[in-house]
Each structure stands twice: as structure tokens, then as C-alpha cells.
Biopython code that builds the backbone (N, CA, C, O; Angstrom):
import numpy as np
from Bio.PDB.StructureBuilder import StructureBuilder

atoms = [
    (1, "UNK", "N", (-10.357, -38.124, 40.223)),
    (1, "UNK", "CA", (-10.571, -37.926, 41.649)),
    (1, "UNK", "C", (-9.729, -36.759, 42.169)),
    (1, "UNK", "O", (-10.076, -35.882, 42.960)),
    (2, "UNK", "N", (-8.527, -36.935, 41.550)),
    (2, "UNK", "CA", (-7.775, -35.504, 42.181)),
    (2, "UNK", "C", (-8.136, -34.523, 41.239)),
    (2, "UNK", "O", (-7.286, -33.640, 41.354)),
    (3, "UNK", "N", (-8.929, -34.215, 40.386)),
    (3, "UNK", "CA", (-9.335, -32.560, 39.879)),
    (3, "UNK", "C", (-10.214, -32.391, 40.851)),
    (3, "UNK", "O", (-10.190, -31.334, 41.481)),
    (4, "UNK", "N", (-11.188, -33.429, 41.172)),
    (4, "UNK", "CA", (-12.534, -33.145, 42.244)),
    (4, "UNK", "C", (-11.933, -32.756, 43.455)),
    (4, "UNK", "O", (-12.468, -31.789, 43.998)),
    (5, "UNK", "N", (-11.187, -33.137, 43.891)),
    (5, "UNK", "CA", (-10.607, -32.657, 45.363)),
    (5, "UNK", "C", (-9.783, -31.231, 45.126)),
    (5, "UNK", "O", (-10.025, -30.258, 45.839)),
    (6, "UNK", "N", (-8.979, -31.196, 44.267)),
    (6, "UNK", "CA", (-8.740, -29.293, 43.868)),
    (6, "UNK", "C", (-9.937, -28.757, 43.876)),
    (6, "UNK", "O", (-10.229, -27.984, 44.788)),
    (7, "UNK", "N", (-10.739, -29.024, 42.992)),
    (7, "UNK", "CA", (-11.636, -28.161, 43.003)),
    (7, "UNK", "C", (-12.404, -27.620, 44.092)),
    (7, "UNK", "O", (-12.568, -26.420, 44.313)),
    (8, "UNK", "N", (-13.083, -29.036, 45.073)),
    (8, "UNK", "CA", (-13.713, -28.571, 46.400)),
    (8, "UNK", "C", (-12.630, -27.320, 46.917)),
    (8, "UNK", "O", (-13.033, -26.169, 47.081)),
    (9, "UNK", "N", (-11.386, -27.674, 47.116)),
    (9, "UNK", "CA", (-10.453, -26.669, 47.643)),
    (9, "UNK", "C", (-10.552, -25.352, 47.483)),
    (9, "UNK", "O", (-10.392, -24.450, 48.305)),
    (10, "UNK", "N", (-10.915, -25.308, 46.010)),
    (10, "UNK", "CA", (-10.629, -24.056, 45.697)),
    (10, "UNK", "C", (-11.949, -23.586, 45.657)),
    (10, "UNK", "O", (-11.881, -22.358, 45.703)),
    (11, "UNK", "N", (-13.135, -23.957, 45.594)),
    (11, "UNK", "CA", (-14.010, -23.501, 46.059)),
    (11, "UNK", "C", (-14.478, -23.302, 47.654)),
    (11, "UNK", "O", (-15.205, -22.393, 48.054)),
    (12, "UNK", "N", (-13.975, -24.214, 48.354)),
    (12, "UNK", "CA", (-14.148, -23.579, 49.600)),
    (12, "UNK", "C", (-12.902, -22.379, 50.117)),
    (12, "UNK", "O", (-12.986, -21.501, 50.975)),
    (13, "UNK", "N", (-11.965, -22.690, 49.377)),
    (13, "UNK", "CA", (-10.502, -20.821, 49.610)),
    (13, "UNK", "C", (-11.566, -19.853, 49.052)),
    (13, "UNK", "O", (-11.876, -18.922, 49.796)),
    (14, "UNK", "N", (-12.229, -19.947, 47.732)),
    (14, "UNK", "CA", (-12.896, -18.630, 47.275)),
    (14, "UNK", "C", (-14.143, -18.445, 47.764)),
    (14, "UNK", "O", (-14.758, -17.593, 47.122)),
    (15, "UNK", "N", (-15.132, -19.229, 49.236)),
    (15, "UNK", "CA", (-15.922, -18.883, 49.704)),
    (15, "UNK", "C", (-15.373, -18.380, 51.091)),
    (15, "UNK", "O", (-16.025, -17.666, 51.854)),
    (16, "UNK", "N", (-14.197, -18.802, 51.309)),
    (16, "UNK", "CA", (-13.461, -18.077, 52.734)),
    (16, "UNK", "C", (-12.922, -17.049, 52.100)),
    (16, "UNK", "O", (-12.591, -16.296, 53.016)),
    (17, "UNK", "N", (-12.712, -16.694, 51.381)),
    (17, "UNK", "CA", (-12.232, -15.204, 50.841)),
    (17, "UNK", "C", (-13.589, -14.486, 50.613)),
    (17, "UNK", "O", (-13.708, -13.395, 51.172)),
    (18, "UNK", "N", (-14.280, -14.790, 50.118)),
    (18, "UNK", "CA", (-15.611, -14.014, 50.293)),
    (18, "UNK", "C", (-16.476, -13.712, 51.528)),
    (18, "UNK", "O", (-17.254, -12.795, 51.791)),
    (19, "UNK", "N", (-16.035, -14.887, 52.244)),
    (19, "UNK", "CA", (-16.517, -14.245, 53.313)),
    (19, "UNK", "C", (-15.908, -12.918, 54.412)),
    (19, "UNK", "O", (-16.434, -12.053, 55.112)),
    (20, "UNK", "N", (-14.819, -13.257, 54.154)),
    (20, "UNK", "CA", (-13.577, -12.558, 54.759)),
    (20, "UNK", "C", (-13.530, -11.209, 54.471)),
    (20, "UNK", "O", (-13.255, -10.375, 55.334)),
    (21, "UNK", "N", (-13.885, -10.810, 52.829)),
    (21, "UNK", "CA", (-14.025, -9.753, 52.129)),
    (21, "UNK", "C", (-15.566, -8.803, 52.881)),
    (21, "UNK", "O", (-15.587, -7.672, 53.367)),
    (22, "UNK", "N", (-16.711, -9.814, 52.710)),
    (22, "UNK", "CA", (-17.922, -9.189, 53.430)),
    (22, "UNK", "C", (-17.209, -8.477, 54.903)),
    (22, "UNK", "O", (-17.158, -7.276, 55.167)),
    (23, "UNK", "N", (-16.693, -9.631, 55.739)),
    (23, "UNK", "CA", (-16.500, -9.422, 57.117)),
    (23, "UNK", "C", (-15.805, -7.819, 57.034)),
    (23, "UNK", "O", (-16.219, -6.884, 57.720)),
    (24, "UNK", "N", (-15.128, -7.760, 56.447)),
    (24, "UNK", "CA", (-14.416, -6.504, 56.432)),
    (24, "UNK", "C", (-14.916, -5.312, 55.659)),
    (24, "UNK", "O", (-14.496, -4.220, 56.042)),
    (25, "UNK", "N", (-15.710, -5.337, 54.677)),
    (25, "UNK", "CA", (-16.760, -4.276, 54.177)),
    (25, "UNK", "C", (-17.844, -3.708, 55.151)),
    (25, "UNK", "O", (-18.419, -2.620, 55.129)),
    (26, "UNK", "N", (-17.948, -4.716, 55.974)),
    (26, "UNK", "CA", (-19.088, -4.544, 57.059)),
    (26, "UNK", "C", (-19.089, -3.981, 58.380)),
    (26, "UNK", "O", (-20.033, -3.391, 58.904)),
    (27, "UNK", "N", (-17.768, -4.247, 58.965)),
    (27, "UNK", "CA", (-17.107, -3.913, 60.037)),
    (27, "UNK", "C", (-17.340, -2.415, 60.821)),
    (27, "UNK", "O", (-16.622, -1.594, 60.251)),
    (28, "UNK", "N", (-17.710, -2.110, 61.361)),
    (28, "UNK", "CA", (-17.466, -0.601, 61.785)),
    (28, "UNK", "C", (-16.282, -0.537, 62.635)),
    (28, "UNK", "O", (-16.147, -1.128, 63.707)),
    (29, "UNK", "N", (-15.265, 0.386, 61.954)),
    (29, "UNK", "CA", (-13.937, 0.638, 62.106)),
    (29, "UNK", "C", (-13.919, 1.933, 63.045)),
    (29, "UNK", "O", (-13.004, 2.352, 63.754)),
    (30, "UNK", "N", (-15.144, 2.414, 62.845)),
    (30, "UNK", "CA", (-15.313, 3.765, 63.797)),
    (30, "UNK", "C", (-15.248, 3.771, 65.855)),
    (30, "UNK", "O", (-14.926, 4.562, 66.742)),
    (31, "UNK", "N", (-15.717, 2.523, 65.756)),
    (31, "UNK", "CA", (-15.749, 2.335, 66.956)),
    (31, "UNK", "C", (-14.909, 0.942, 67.831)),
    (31, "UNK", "O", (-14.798, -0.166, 67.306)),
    (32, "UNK", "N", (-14.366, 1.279, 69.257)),
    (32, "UNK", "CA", (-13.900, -0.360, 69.440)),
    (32, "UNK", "C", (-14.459, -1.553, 70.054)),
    (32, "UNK", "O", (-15.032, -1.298, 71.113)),
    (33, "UNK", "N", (-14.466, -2.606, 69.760)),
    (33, "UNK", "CA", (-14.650, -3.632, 70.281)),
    (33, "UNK", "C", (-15.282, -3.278, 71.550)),
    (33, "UNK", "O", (-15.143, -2.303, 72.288)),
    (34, "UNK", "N", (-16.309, -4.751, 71.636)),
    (34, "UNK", "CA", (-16.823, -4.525, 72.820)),
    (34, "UNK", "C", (-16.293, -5.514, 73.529)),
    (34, "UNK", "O", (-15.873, -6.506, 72.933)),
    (35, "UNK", "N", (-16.198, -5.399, 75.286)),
    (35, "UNK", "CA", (-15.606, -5.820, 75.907)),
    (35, "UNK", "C", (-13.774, -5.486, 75.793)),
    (35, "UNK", "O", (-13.039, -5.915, 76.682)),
    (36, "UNK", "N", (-13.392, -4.949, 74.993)),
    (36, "UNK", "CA", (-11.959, -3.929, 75.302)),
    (36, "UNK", "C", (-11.480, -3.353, 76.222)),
    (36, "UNK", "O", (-12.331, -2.522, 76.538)),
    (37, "UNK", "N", (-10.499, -3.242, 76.981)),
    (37, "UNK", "CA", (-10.325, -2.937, 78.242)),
    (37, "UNK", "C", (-8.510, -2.705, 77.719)),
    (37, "UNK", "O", (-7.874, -3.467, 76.991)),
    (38, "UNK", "N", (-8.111, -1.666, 78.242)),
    (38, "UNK", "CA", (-6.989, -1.247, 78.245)),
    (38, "UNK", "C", (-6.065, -0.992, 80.130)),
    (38, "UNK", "O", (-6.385, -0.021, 80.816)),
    (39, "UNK", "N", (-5.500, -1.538, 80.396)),
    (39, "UNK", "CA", (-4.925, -1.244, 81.759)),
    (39, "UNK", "C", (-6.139, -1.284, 82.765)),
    (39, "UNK", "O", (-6.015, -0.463, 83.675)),
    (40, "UNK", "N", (-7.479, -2.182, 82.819)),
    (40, "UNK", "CA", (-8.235, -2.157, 83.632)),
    (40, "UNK", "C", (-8.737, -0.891, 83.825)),
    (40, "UNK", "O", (-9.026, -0.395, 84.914)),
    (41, "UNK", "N", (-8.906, 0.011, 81.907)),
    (41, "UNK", "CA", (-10.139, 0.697, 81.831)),
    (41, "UNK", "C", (-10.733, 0.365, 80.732)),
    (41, "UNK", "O", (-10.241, -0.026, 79.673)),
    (42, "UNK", "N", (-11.906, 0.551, 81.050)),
    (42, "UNK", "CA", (-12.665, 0.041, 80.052)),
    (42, "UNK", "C", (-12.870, 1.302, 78.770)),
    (42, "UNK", "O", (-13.017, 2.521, 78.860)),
    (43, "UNK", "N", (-12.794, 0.266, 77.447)),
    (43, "UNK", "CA", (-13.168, 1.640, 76.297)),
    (43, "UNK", "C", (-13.820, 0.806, 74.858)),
    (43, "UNK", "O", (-13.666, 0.964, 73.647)),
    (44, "UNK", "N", (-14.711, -0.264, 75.817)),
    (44, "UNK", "CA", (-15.800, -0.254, 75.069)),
    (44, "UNK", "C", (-17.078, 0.526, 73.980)),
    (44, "UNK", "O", (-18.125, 1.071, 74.330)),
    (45, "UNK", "N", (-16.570, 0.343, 72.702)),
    (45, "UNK", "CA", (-17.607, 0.998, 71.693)),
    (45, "UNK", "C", (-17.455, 2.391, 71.962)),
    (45, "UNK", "O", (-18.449, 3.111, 71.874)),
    (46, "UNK", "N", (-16.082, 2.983, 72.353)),
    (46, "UNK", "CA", (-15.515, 4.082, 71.995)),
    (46, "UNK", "C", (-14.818, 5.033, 70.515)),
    (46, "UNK", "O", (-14.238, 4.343, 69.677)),
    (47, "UNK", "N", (-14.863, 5.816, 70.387)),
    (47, "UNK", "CA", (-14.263, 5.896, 69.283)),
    (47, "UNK", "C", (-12.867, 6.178, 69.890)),
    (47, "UNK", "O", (-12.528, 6.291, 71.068)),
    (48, "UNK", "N", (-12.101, 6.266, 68.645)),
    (48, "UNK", "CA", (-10.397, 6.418, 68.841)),
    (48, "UNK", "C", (-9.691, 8.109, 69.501)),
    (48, "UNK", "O", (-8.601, 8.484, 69.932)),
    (49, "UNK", "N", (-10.948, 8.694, 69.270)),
    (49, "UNK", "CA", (-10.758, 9.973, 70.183)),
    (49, "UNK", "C", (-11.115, 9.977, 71.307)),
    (49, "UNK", "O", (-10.585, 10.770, 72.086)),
    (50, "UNK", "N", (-12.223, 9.007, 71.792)),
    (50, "UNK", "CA", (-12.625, 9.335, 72.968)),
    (50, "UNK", "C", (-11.944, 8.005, 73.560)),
    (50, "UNK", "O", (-12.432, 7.858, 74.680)),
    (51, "UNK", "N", (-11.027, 6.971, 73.295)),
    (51, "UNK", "CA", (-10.538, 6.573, 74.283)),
    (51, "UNK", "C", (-8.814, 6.821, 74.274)),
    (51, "UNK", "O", (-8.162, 6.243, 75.145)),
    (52, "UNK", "N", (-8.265, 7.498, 73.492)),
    (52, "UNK", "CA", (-7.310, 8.381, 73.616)),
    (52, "UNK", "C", (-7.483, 9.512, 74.790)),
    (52, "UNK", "O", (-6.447, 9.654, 75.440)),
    (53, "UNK", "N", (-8.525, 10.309, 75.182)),
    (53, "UNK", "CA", (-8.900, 11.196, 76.213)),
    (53, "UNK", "C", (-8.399, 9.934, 77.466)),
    (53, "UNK", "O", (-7.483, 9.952, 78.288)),
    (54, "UNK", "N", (-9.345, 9.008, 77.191)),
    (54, "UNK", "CA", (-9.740, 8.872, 78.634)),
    (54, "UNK", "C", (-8.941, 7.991, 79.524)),
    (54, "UNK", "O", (-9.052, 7.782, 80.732)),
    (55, "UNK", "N", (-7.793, 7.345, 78.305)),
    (55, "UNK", "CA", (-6.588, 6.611, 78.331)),
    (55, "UNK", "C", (-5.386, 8.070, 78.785)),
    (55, "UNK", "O", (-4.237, 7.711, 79.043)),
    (56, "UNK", "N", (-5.574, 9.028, 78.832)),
    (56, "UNK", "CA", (-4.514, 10.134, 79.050)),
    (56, "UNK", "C", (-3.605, 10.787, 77.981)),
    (56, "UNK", "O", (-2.803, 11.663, 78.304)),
]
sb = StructureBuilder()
sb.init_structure("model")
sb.init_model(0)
sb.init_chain("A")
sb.init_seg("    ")
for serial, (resi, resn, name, xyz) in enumerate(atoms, 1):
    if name == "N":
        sb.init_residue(resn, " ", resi, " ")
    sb.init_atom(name, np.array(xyz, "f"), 0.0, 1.0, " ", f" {name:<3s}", serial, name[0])
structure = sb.get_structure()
């Protein structure tokens, strides 16, 4: 009974690591978050240059 319960474990750690792994292969890093707001401006699905501008 306790190998069966490691095991579920470790098969559900190595399907949260896989998923975790997708999540982050997938991600577009180019742009930010939506709904982001810095000092009550918004810089929604900006890139990191253009809300550097518009942040000052």
C-alpha cells in the first residue's frame, strides 16, 4: 500500500512538472500581462520597450 501511494505521488510531481515545463515553453515573454497596470497606468500587452517609454 505504501509503494502505491509513492507512486501516485510521484506521478502526479512528474505531471505538475510537465505541465509547468509546457506552461513556460509556451508563454510569450515578449509581451506583458494583460490587465497590468503600473502607478495607475496601464501597460497592458506592451512590450518592455514600449512600456519603459511610457512609464518615463
Amino acid at each position: 500500500m505504501k509503494i502505491k501511494r509513492s507512486l501516485i505521488v510521484l506521478i502526479i510531481l512528474f505531471l505538475s512538472a510537465g505541465g509547468y515545463t509546457a506552461l513556460c515553453f509556451f508563454a510569450d515573454t515578449d509581451r506583458m500581462l494583460p490587465k497590468t497596470t503600473v502607478n495607475d497606468t496601464d501597460i497592458s500587452n506592451m512590450t518592455l520597450t514600449e512600456a519603459a517609454l511610457e512609464l518615463g
